[in-house]
C-alpha positions in Angstrom: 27.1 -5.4 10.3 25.3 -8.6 10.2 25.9 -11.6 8.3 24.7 -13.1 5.7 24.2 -16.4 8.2 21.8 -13.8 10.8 20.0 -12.9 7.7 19.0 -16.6 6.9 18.4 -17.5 10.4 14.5 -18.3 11.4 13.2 -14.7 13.1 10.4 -16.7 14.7 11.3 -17.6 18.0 7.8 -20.0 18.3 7.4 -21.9 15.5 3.7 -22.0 16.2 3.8 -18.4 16.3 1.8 -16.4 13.3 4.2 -14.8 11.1 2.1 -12.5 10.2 0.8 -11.1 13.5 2.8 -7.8 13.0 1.5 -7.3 10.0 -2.2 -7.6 10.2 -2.8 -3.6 10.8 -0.8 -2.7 7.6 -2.9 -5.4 6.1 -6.3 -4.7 7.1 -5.7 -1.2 6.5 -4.9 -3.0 2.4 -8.1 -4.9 3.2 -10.5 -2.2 3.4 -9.4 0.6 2.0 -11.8 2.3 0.3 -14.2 -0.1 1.5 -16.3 2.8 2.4 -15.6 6.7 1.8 -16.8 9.7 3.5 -19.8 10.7 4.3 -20.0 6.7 4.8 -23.5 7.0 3.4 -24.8 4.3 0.7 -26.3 7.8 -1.6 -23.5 9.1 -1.7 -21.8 9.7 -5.3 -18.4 8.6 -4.0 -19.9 5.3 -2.8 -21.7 4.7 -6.2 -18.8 2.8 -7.7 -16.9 0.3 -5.0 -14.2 -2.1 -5.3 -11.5 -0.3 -6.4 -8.4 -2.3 -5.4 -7.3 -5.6 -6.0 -9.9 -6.9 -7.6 -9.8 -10.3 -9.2 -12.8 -11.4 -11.6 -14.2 -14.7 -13.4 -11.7 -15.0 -15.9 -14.6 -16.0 -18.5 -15.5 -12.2 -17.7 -12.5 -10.7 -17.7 -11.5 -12.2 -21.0 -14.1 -9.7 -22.8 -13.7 -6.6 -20.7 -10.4 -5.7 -20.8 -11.0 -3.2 -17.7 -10.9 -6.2 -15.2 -8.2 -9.4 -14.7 -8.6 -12.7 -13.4 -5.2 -13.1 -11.9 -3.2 -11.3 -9.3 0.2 -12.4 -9.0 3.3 -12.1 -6.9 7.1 -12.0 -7.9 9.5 -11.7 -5.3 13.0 -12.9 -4.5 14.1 -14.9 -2.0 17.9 -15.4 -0.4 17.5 -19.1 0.8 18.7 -21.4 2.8 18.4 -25.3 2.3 16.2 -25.6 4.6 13.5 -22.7 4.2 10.4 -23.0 4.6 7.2 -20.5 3.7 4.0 -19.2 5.8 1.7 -18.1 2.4 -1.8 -16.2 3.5 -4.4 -14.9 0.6 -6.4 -12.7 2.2 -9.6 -10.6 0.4 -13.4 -9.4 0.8 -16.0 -11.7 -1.2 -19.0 -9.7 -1.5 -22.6 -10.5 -0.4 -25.5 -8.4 -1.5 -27.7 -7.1 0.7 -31.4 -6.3 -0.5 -34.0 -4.5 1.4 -37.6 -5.5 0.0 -41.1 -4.0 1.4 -43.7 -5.9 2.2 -45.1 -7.1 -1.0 -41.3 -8.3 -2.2 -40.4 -5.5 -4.3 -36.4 -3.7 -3.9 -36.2 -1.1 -2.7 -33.3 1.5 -1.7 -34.5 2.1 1.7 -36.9 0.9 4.2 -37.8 1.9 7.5 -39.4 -0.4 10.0 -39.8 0.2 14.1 -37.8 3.7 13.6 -34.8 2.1 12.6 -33.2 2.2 9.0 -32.3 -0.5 6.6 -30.3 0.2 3.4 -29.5 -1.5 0.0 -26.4 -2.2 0.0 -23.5 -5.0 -0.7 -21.5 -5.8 2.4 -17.9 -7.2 2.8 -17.2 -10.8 4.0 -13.8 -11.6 5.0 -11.9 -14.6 3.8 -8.2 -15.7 4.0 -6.8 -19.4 2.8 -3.2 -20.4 4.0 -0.3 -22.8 3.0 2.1 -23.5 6.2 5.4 -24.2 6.7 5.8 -25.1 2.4 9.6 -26.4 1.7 10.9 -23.8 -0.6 12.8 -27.1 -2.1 9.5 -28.4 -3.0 8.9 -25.5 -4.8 12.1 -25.9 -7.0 10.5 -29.2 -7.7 7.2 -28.4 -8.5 4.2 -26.2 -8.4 1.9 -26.1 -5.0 -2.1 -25.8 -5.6 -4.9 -24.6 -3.0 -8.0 -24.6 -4.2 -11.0 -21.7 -3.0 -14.1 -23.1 -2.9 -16.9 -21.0 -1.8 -20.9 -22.2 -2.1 -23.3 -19.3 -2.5 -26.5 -19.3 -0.4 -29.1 -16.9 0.9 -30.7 -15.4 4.2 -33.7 -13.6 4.7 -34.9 -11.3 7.3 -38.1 -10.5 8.3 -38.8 -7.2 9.0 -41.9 -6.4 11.5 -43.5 -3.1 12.5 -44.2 -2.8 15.9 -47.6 -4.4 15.7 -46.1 -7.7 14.2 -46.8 -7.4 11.0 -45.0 -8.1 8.3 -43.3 -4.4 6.7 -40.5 -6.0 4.6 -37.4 -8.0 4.4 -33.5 -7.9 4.2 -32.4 -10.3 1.8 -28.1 -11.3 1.8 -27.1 -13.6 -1.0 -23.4 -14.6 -1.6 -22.5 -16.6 -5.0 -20.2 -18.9 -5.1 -16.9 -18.9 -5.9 -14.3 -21.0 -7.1 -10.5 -20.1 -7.4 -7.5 -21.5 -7.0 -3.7 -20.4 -5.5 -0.5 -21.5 -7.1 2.8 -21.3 -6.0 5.6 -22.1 -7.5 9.6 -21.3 -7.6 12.5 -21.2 -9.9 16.1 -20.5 -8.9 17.6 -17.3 -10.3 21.6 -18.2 -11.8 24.4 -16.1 -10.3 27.0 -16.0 -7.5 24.0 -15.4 -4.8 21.8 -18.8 -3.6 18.4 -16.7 -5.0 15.0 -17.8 -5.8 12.4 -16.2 -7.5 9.0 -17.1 -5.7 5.8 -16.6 -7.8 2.0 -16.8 -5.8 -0.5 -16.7 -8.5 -4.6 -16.1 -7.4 -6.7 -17.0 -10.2 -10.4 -16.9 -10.6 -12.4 -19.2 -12.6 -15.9 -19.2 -10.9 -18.6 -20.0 -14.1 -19.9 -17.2 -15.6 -22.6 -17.2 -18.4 -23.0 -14.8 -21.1 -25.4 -12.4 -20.7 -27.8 -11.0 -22.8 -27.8 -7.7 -21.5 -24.8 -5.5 -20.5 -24.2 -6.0 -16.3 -23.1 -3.9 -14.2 -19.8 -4.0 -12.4 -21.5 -4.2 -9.1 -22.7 -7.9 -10.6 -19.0 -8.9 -11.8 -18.1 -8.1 -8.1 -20.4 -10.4 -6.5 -18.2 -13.2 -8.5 -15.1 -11.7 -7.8 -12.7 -11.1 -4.9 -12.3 -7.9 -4.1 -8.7 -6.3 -2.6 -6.9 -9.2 -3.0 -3.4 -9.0 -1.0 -1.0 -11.8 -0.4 1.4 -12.5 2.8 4.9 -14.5 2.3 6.5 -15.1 5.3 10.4 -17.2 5.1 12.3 -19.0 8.0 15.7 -20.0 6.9 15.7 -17.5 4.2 15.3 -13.4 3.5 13.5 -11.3 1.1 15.4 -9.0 -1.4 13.8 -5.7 -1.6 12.2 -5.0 -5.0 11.8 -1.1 -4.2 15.3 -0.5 -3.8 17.3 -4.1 -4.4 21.2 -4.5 -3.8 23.3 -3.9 -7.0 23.9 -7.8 -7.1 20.2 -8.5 -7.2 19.2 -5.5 -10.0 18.5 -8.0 -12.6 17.1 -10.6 -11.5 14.4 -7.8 -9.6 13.6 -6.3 -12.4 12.3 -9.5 -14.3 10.3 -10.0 -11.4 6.6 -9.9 -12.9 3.5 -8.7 -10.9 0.7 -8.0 -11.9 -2.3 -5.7 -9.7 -0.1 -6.3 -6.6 2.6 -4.3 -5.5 5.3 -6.4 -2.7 6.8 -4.9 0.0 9.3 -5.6 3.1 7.2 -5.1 6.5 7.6 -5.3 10.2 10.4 -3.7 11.6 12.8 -1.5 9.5 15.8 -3.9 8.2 13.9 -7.0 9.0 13.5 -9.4 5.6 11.3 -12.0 6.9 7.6 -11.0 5.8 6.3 -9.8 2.7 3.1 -7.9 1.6 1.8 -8.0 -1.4 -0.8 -5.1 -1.6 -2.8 -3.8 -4.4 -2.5 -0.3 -3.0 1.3 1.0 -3.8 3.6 0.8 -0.5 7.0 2.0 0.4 8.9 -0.8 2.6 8.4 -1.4 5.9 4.7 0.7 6.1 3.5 1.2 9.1 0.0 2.7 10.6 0.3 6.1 12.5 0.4 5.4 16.1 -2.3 8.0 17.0 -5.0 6.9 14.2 -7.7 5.7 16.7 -9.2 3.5 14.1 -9.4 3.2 10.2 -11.4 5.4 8.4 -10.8 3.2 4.7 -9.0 6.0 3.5 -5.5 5.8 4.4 -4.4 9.0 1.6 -6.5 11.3 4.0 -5.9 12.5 7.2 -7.5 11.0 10.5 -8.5 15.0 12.1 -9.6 16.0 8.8 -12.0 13.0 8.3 -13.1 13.0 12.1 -14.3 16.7 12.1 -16.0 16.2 8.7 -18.0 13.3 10.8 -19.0 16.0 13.1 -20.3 17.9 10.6 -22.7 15.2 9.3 -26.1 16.4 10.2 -28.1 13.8 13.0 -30.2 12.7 9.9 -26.8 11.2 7.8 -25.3 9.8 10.7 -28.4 7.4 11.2 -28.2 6.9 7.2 -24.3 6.0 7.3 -25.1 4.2 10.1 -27.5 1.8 8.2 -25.4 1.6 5.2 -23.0 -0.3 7.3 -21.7 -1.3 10.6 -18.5 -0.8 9.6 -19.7 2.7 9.0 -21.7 2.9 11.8 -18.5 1.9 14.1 -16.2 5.1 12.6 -19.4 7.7 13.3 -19.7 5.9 16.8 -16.0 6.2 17.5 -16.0 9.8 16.2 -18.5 10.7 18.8 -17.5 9.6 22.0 -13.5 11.2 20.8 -12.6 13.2 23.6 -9.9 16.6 22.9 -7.1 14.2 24.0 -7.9 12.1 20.9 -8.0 15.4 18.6 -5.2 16.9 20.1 -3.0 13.8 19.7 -4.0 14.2 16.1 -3.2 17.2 15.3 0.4 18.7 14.4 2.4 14.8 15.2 5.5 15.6 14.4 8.2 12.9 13.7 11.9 13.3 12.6 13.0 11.9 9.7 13.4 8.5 9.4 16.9 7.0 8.1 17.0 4.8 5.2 18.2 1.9 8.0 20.8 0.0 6.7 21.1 1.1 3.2 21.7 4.6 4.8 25.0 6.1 3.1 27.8 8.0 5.3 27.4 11.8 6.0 28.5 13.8 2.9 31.4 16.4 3.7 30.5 19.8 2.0 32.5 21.2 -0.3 35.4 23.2 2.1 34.6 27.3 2.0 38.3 27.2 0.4 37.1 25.4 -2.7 33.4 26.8 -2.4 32.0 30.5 -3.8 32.6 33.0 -1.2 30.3 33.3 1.4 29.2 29.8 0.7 28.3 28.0 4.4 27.5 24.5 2.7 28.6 23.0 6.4 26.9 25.4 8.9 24.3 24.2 11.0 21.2 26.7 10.3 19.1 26.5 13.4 20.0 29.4 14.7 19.5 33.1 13.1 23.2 34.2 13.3 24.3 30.5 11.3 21.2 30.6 9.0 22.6 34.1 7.7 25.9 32.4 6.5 24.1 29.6 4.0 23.3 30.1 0.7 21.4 27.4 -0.7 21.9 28.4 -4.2 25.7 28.9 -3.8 26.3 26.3 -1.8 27.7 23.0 -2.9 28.2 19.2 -1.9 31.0 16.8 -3.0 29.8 14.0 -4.8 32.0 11.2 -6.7 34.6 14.1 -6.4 32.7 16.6 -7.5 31.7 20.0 -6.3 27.4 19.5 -6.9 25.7 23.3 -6.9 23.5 25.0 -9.0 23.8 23.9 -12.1 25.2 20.7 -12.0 23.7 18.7 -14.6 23.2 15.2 -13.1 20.9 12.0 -13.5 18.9 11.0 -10.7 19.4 7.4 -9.2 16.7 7.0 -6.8 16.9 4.7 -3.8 16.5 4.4 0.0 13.2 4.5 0.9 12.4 6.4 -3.1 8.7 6.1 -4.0 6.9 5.0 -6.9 7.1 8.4 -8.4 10.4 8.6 -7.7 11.2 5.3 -9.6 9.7 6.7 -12.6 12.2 9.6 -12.8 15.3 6.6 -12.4 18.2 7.7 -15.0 16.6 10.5 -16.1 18.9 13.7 -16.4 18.5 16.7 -14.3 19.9 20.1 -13.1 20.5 20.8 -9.7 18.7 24.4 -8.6 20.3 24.1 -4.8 21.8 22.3 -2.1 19.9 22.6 0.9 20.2 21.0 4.8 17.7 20.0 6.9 17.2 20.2 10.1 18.3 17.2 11.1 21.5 17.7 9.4 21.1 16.0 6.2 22.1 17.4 2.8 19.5 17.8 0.2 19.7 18.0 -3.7 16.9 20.5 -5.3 16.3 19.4 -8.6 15.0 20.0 -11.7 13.8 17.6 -14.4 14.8 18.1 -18.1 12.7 17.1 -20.8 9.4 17.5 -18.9 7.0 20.0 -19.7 6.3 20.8 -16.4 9.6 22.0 -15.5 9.3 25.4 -16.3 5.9 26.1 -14.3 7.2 24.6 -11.4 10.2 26.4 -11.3 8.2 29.3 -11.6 6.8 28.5 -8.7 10.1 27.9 -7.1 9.3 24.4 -6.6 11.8 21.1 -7.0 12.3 17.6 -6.6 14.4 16.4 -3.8 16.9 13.7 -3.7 20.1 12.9 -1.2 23.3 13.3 -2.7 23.9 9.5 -3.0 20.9 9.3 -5.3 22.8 11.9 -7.9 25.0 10.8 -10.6 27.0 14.2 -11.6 27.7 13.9 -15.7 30.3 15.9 -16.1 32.8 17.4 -13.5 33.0 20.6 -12.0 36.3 22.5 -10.4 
């Protein structure tokens, strides 16, 4: 077990090293998801409404539409040292609008000149501001400002046929921008040296009162759009606000964020790194090490999305590809995928991961003394002659001292590595249908939920939710 001392110590071997290297897949993956959705094409339906995630607006704006926020902000906890010190990176996409025009200056959706295509469309331009190497004391002191400051401007394009004359133009115009990052700390009382560290992104680019209703595609061209944040602490460790030690349950839970969700990354038990995504994450995320490349949709599944490319007629490629080169690079990659790329997508299998070093010790079943008869709570099931002694719905598990089977009525205490719709169900009572083991040896709780009007259709269906014994608090005991 390690100390409290190897927690605090700096992980960075080079100081000069970037914290965050080992976390820029994850990240990018926050950047530009949903950036642009299958069939990657600028018509399509699905691509009508963009900017989904993180999105920070003029607050003048935001101030009358109570759909959109000015601020993202960052709670998180801190276990410091006296001498810590923080990487900060804001990371986002401002948004530059792309016009196509024909000749005589007048939009238009589509144009095409020399027997290439150009699209309307607004493209993604990516930005990042840092703070290095802040004293966390400094913080206790005071609050730290960085000012974003981005001027607008314009390019045009000419657009010649191939006789040289004139056939149109593409027009990109940014606006500018103008926000600011604060960050500021406050030590949290108790017996553990712990500090609550707030990064606050705030937008206050002008924006004038229109006469006319916009559109949302004109809010995001003064916004910033999937806005994540990066904390990185030498001297010091994060506490985990998915699944917190006892100690640090309060002081967690006051923790206010708001759009951004902050999670432990890099490898599994390390506290050095934070990310601070829009998009809900468990700890320590990680991309799948046979994705070839993202296809801004990290909900769907790489083979499923690369054989819809190869679907796409000749004449959608060439419009996805002119909708973006983002988009263009996925169709391109798609194409040249070999079956070694497909088959290494299909059917990965990995074994289940352990909840690292928050992992409880194996439960002993219930002995087949003091369980029903026939009951084989403890027998491995991987072969046909052992599967044929358990009973998943006689079985039973000890927990706090009691024997946990069907029946059991319980409240569930999520934990480990318990996702946000687990969280939702914390201290809410339950019944346990079944005790199950997997195949990796690990004992299972099948539950189901009282109080929820769902409960009886899905266990008409012979469906459950799932939790490890150490996540079930039996409420009454059982011989």
């Amino acid at each position: 077990m390690s100390s409290r001392a190897d927690a605090l110590a700096d992980p960075f071997a080079d100081p000069f090293a970037d914290p965050f290297a080992d976390a820029r897949k994850v990240a990018d993956a926050v950047l530009y998801e949903g950036y642009v959705l299958y069939p990657y094409r600028a018509s399509s339906r699905k691509n009508q409404v963009r900017w989904q995630f993180g999105v920070v607006a003029p607050r003048a704006y935001a101030e009358t539409d109570p759909g959109e926020d000015w601020v993202s902000q960052t709670e998180t906890l801190v276990e410091a040292g006296t001498d810590a010190r923080l990487d900060v990176r804001v990371r986002f996409l401002g948004v530059c609008q792309r016009e196509v025009t024909d000749a005589e200056g007048r939009p238009v959706a589509e144009l095409e000149v020399g027997g290439r295509l150009y699209t309307a469309w607004d493209e993604a331009v990516e930005d990042e501001v840092n703070l290095v190497q802040v004293d966390l004391a400094s913080l206790l002191m005071g609050e730290r400002e960085l000012a974003i400051d981005r001027d607008g401007g314009e390019e045009t394009e000419d657009l010649r046929d191939d006789a040289g004359e004139l056939a149109g133009r593409v027009v990109r115009r940014r606006r500018p921008l103008s926000a600011v990052l604060r960050l500021s700390a406050q030590a949290v009382p108790g017996d553990h040296p712990v500090v609550r560290l707030q990064a606050r992104v705030e937008n206050h680019t002008p924006w004038e009162p229109r006469a006319t209703p916009v559109s949302r595609d004109d809010v995001c061209r003064q916004s910033m759009a999937a806005v994540h944040t990066l904390l990185a602490v030498r001297g010091g460790a994060f506490v985990s606000l998915a699944d917190p030690p006892e100690w640090a349950g309060p002081a967690a839970a006051a923790c206010t964020n708001r759009h951004t969700w902050p999670v432990l990354i890099g490898a599994e038990g390390q506290r050095a790194v934070v990310l601070s995504s829009p998009v809900i994450l468990s700890d320590y995320p990680e991309i799948a090490p046979e994705s070839p490349g993202d296809m801004f949709d990290a909900t769907e599944i790489d083979e499923i999305l690369a054989l819809r490319v190869l679907t796409l007629t000749d004449q959608e490629k060439r419009e996805a590809r002119s909708t973006d080169p983002r988009a263009a690079a996925i169709i391109d990659r798609v194409d040249a995928m070999g079956p070694e790329v497909f088959e290494s997508l299909h059917g990965a299998v990995r074994s289940l991961r352990s909840g690292g070093p928050f992992e409880a010790a194996p439960y002993d079943p219930v002995p087949e003394a003091a369980a029903p008869e026939g009951a084989g709570a403890g027998v491995s099931w991987w072969t046909p002659e052992a599967e044929a002694e358990v009973d998943p719905f006689g079985d039973r598990v000890w927990v706090d001292g009691v024997a946990v089977g069907r029946g059991t009525p319980v409240v569930l205490r999520p934990s480990r590595r318990a996702d946000a719709h687990d969280l939702f169900l914390s201290g809410m009572a339950a019944t346990v249908q079944a005790v199950f083991q997997d195949v990796d040896g690990n004992t299972q709780v099948a539950v189901s939920v009282l109080d929820d009007d769902g409960t009886e259709v899905q266990l008409g269906h012979g469906r459950y939710l799932f939790f490890f014994p150490d996540e079930i608090e039996p409420t009454e005991a059982r011989p």
